[in-house]
C-alpha positions as CSV (number, residue, x, y, z in Angstrom):
1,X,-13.4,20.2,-7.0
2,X,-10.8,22.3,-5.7
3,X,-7.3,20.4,-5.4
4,X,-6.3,20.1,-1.9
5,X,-4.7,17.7,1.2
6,X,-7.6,16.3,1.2
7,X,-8.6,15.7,-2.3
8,X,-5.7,14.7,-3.8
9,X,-6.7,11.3,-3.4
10,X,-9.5,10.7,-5.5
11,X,-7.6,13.2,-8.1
12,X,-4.7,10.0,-8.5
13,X,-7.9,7.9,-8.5
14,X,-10.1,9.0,-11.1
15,X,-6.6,9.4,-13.2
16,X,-5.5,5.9,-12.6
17,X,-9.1,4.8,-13.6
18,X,-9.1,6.9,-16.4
19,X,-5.8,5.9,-17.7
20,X,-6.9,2.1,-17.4
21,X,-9.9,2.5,-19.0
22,X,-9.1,4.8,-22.2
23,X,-5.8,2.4,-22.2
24,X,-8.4,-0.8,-22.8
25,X,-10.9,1.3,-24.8
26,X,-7.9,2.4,-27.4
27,X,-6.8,-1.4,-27.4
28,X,-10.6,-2.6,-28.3
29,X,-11.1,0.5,-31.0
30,X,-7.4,-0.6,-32.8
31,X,-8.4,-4.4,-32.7
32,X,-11.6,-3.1,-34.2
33,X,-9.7,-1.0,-36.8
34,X,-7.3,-3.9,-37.4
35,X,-10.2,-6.4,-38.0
36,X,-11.6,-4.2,-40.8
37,X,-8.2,-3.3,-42.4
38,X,-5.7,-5.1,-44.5
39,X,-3.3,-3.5,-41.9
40,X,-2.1,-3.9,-38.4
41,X,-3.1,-0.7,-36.8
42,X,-0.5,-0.3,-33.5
43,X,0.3,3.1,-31.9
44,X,1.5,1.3,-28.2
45,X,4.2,1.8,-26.6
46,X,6.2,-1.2,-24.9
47,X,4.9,-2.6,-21.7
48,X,5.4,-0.3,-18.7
49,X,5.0,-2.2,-15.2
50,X,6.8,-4.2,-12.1
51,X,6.8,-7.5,-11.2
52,X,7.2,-8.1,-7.6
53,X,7.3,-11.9,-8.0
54,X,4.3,-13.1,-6.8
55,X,2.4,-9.9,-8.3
56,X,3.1,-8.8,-11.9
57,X,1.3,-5.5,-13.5
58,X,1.9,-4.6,-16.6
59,X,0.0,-1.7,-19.3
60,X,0.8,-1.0,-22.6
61,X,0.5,2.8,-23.1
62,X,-1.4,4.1,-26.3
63,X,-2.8,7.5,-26.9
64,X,-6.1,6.1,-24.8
65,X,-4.1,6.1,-21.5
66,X,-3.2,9.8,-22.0
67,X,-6.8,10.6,-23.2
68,X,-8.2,8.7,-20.1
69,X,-5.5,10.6,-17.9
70,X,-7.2,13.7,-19.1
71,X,-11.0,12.5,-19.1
72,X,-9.8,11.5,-15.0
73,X,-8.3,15.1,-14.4
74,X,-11.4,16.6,-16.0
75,X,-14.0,14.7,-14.5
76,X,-12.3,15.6,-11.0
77,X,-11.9,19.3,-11.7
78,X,-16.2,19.0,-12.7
79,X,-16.8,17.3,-9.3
């Protein structure tokens, strides 16, 4: 898909989705890796989010959230 007025939408879309899901898939594969070493395995950064009061978001970015970034950008560029 061609990036344009229009599409720029679903581009910040399939990113954030991306980002959230390789950010939760990286989390699961270093629990695994943890689990079945004698080592804590931990390549996260701190917590990046805001907290509005009543609504509080916070990630922890790992190399997952930039390799789901780029799974998001090329999934869109496929479309």
């Amino acid at each position: 898909m061609k990036l344009s007025s229009k599409t720029i939408r679903p581009l910040l879309m399939l990113i954030f989705l991306g980002t959230i899901a390789g950010t939760l898939a990286w989390g699961i594969l270093e629990k695994i890796i943890s689990h079945f070493s004698s080592r804590p395995f931990d390549l996260s950064a701190g917590p990046l989010g805001f907290d509005l009061g009543a609504l509080m978001f916070y990630i922890r970015v790992n190399p997952g959230s930039l390799l789901g970034a780029a799974g998001g950008f090329w999934l869109f560029r496929s479309l």
